[in-house]
Each structure stands twice: as C-alpha cells, then as structure tokens.
N, C-alpha and C positions, 0 to 999 in steps of 0.2 A: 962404460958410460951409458951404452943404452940397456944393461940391465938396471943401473942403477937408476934413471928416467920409468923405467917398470915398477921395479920397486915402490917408486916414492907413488906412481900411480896408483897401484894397491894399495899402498895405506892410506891416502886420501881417502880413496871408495869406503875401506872397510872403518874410518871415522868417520864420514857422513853416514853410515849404516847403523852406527853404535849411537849414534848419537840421533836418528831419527828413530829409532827404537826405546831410547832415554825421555820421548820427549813428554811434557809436563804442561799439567791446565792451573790458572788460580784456583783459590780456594780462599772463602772466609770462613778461618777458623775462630769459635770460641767458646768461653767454659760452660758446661750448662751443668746448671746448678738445682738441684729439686730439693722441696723440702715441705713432705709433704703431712699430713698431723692428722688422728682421726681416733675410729674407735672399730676393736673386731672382736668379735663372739658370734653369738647366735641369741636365743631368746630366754637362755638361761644366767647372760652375765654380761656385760660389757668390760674391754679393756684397751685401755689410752695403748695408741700405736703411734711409731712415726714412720718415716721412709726419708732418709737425705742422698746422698752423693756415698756416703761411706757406706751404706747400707744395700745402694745398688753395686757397689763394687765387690760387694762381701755375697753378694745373690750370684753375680756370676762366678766367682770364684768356686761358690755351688751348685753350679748347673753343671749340665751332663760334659760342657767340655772343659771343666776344674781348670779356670784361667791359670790362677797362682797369682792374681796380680797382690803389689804390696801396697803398704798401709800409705803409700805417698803418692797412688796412681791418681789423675785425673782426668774426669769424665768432659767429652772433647762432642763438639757436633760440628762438621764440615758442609759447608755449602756449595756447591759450583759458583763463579762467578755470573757467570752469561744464566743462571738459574740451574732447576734441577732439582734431584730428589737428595736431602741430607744422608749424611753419613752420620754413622754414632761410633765416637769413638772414645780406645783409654788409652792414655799415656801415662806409660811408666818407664820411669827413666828418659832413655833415650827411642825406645821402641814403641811405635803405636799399632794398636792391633783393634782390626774393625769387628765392631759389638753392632752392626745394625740388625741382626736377624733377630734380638733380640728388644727390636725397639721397634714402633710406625707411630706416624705422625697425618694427621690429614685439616685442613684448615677451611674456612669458607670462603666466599670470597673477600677480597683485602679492601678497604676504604682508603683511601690515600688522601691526605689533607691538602689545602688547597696550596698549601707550603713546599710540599713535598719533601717535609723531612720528618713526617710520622705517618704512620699510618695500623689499621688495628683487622683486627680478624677474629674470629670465633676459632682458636685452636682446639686439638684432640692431640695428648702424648701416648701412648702404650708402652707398656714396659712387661716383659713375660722372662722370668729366667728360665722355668718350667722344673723350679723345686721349689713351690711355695711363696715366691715371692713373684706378686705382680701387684699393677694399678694401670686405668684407665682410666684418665682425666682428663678435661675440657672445660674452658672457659676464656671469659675477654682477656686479648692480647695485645699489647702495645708495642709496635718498632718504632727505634728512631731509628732513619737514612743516614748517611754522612761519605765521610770519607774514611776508607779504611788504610792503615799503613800496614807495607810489608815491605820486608828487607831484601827480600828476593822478587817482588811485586811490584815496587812501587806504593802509587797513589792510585789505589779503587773508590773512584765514586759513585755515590749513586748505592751503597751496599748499610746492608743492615748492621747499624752498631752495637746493638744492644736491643733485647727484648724483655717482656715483663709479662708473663701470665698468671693470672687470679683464677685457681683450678676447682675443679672440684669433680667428685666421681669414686669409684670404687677401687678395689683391689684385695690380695689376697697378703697378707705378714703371717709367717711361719704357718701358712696351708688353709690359716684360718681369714672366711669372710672379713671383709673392713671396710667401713665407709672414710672415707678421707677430700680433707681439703688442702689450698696451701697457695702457695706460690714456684713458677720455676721462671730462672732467668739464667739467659745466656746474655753472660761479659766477657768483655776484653777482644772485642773484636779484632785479629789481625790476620794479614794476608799472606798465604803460602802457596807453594808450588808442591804440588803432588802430580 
C-alpha cells in the first residue's frame, strides 16, 4: 500500500514535469501570399519577371539547405499573441518547418484609427535564398483588427485579421538585377498553439 501511495506520487510529479516542459503560447497564424511583377537585365535588355508564393518555395528548395518542400507546401507567417517578432514559415503536409532566416521584416510606426479596427504602416518584407533569388520591398500597409478564432485558442481579440501591402523595391530572379512591384497579403487569420 505505501509503495503503491509512492508510486502514484512519482507519476504525478513526473506528469506535471512533462507537461510543464510541453507547454505552449498562442499564435496568429496566416497565409502570406506575395506576388510580386517587374523587370530584370542590365542596360543591354530588359525582361518581364515575377516572384509569387510558388516561386519562393522553389528558391528555397534551392538554397544551400535543399528543403525538398512539394508542389502543395504553404507559405505560413506566425505572430505571438501578446506581440513579437514573426516567424516565416512552410507547411507541407502535416510538418511545418521554420524559413525565417531566410526572411526580415521591419515596419514604421503604426497609425491606428480612431475605430480601432484598422490601422496602417509603412512596411519593409526581405526575402534572400542566397541562390539567386531575392527582393526587398516596402510600401503602404493596411491591417484590419478583429477577432481571431482558434480551435485550440479560443477567441483572440484585438489581433490582426488580415493585411494588404502595396510594394515596391528590388530584388534579384535567377542572379540577375530586378526592379519589381506588387502586392503581399496575409489571409485567413487563425489561432494556434505552438
């Protein structure tokens, strides 16, 4: 009896250990989407370029650490709840695998309406695979606020549902200079536990 009173005491302890070692912050996850159009040469030629979502998946899969992601992976940006610096990420299948060393982001300060459910900034995206494909873009950015759902989260409010930037800036499409514009927008805001 009083080993078995032991017992159960050791496994209590060592499941509140497993499990404060499991433990987990929210996150607003959603898809970010780039798609960006321009022109690259030098001063002997110009040629139409683009850069989307598929095209950054295909650059890392040609960087130095040859992801392998497949033709159905999708490009992921996490946020902390309580704030923080985003995460970039790609999901494929059921495994996500963190791409931020491969991305920064820096923004000005935020205006926030008098609503409090938009609010706008001057962003900056980076994107470098370091085989020939990059771009550096900035320009006006639009959040709406709201509430965001998650299954494992509940109800976050007060978080960013969606974003819309109007870009413009450079970058490099197969090693060659590019000037490039566009658009990137992160949809489908929901909330997860990582």
């Amino acid at each position: 009896m009083k080993r078995t009173a032991q017992v159960a005491v050791i496994g209590a302890l060592l499941a509140v250990g497993v499990a404060q070692s499991y433990a987990q912050s929210p996150f607003v996850v959603s898809s970010l989407n780039v798609a960006l159009s321009g022109f690259s040469g030098d001063s002997s030629g110009a040629t139409a370029v683009k850069i989307t979502n598929k095209d950054i998946i295909n650059a890392l899969n040609s960087s130095s650490s040859a992801f392998g992601f497949s033709k159905s992976a999708k490009l992921l940006i996490e946020v902390p709840v309580g704030g923080g610096s985003p995460a970039f990420v790609v999901r494929d299948g059921g495994t996500d695998t963190d791409v931020s060393s491969f991305f920064g982001t820096d923004s000005t300060s935020i205006i926030v309406a008098s609503n409090g459910k938009v609010q706008y900034a001057i962003r900056t995206l980076t994107f470098d695979s370091g085989a020939g494909e990059s771009f550096d873009v900035s320009g006006f950015t639009t959040d709406k606020i709201g509430i965001v759902n998650g299954k494992d989260t509940g109800k976050l409010d007060g978080q960013v549902t969606s974003s819309n930037y109007s870009v413009a800036g450079t970058g490099e499409v197969n090693s060659t200079a590019a000037v490039l514009k566009g658009t990137i927008n992160l949809t489908g805001a929901k909330g997860e536990m990582h």
